[in-house]
N, C-alpha and C positions, 0 to 999 in steps of 0.2 A: 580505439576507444572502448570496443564490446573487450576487450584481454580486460583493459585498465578496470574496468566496472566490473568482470567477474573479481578482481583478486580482491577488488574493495571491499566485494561481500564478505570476501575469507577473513578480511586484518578484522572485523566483526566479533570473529571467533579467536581468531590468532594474532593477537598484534607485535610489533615491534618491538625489538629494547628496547629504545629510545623514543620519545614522543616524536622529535624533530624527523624522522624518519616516517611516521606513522603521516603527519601534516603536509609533509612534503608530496611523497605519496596521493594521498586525497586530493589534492590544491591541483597535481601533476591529471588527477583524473577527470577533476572538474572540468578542465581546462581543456582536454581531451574530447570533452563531452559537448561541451560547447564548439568547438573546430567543427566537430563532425558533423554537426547541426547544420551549421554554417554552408557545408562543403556538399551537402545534400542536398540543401537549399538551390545552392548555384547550379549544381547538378541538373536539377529539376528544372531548372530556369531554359537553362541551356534544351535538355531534352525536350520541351515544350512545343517545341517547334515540329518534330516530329510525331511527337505522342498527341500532341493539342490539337494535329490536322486529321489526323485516326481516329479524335474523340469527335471532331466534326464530321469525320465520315459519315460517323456511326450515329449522328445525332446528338449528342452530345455537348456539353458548351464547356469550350477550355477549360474557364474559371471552377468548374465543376469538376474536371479530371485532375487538375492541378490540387483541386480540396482534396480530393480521394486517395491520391500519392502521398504510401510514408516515407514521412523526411527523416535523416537522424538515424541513432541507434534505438533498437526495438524498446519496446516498454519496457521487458525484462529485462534487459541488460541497465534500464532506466532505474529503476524498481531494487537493482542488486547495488548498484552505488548510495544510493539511496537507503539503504539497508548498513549498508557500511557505515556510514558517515552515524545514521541513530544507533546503534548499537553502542560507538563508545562511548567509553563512561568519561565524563564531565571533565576530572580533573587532565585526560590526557589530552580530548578535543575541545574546548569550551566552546568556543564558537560554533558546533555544530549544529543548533539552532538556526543560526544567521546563512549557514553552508545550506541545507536545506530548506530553506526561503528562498536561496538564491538560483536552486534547480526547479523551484516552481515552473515556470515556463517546460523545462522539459517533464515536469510531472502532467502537466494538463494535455502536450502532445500525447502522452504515454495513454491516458486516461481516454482519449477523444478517439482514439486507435482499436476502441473495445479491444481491452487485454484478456486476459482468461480470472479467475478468481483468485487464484493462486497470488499471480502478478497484481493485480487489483489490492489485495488482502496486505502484501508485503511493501505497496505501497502507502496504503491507508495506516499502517503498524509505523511505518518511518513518520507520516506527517503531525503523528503526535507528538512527537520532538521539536518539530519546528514552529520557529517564532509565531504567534498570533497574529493575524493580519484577517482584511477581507480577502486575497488576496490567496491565504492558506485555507479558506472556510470555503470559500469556491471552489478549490480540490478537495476539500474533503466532503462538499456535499456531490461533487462527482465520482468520486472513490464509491460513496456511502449506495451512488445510484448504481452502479455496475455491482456491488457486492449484494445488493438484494434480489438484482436478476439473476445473478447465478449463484447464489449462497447455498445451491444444493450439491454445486460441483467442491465445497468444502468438508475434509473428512472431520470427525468429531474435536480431535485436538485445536486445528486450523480452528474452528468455531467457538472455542474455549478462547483460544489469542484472540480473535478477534473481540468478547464478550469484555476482556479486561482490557482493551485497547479503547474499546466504549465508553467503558468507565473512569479510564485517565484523561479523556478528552473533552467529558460532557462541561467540565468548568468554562472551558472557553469555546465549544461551539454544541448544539443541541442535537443531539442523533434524532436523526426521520425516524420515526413513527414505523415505516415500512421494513425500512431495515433491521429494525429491531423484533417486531414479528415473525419474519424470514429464518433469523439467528435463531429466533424462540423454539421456530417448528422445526427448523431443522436439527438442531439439540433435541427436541423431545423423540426424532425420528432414530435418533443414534444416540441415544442415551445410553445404550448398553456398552458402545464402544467407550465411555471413559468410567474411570473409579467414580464411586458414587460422589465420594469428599473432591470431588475434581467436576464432575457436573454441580455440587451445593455452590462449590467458589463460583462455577460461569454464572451461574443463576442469580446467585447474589450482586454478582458484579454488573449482570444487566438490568437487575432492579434499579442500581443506584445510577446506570445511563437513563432511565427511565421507562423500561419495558413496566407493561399493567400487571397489574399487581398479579391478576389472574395465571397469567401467563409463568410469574414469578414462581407461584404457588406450586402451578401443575410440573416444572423443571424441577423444583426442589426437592432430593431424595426423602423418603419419611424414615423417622430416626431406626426404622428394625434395618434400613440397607448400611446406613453410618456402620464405620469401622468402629467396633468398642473398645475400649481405652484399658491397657490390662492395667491392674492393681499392682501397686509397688510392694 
């Protein structure tokens, strides 16, 4: 299942001749992804017996070690299919939308696993593709929580995608308040690392998720940094 979900990330970049390859593919990973869940699960079940008398040793209560063991493939490898599937473009996957809705459940494992930012970020980036639900607003207000705890471990780029990912998603669900902060300060701390006209776009773009205005103000280059536009 982790082969199947690295290469998904790749067909991302590099897809297919043919669609029906490209679907096949995906459908082939899903499905993969789901077994493995599954097979982890029983796993777990099974090892319980052992592990759950250990956790009792040691004071512990089954139900509590059995919560603490991860099931499945890792969040990243979660996170990379995941990635795959939102990257194509419309006409070659239409259903992609409905594909990730449908990995919800493994998005909210991935999420509940504290991932790293990286992972967090590239799965917050894919859930904007998918369908509207309560369902998709619940990962992405837990995405939204792990990406303001560590929105420092993001270099300036990451923090730009993340700022326009804000802002294609504020229609259908409301960016926290905190997390928009975090973005804010963290962009003002490595502002040098992006082109000025690459910090105006992030800034802009997190005015319209809803960052204060203030906030907006201080990100925004003042026009002597703007690139000047030569005369024709």
């Amino acid at each position: 299942a982790e082969t199947l979900c690295s290469v998904s990330r790749s067909l991302g970049y590099l897809q297919p001749w043919t669609p029906e390859v490209l679907v096949a593919f995906l459908t082939r990973a899903q499905s993969a992804l789901d077994e493995a869940a599954v097979d982890d699960t029983a796993a777990a079940g099974e090892a319980s017996g052992t592990g759950g008398e250990q956790a009792a040793a040691d004071g512990e209560a089954p139900e509590a070690w059995m919560a603490r063991r991860p099931c499945g493939p890792s969040p990243r490898h979660v996170a990379m299919l995941c990635q795959g599937i939102a990257q194509q473009p419309a006409e070659l996957l239409p259903d992609a939308p409905e594909r990730l809705h449908k990995l919800l459940p493994h998005v909210e494992g991935a999420l509940a696993a504290s991932p790293t930012a990286v992972t967090a970020l590239a799965l917050f980036i894919a859930l904007v593709r998918c369908r509207a639900s309560e369902r998709r607003a619940s990962s992405l207000d837990a995405a939204a929580k792990r990406l303001a705890e560590r929105a420092f471990e993001l270099p300036a780029g990451s923090l730009a995608s993340l700022s326009s990912a804000l802002a294609s998603v504020q229609d259908s669900w409301a960016p926290p308040m905190e997390l928009l902060s975090q973005v804010c300060a963290q962009l003002d701390i490595k502002r040098y690392d992006l082109a000025p006209s690459n910090l105006a776009r992030a800034a802009a773009a997190l005015g319209k998720a809803g960052a204060s205005e203030s906030d907006v103000i201080n990100l925004t280059p003042p026009p002597s940094e703007m690139p000047k536009l030569s005369k024709p």
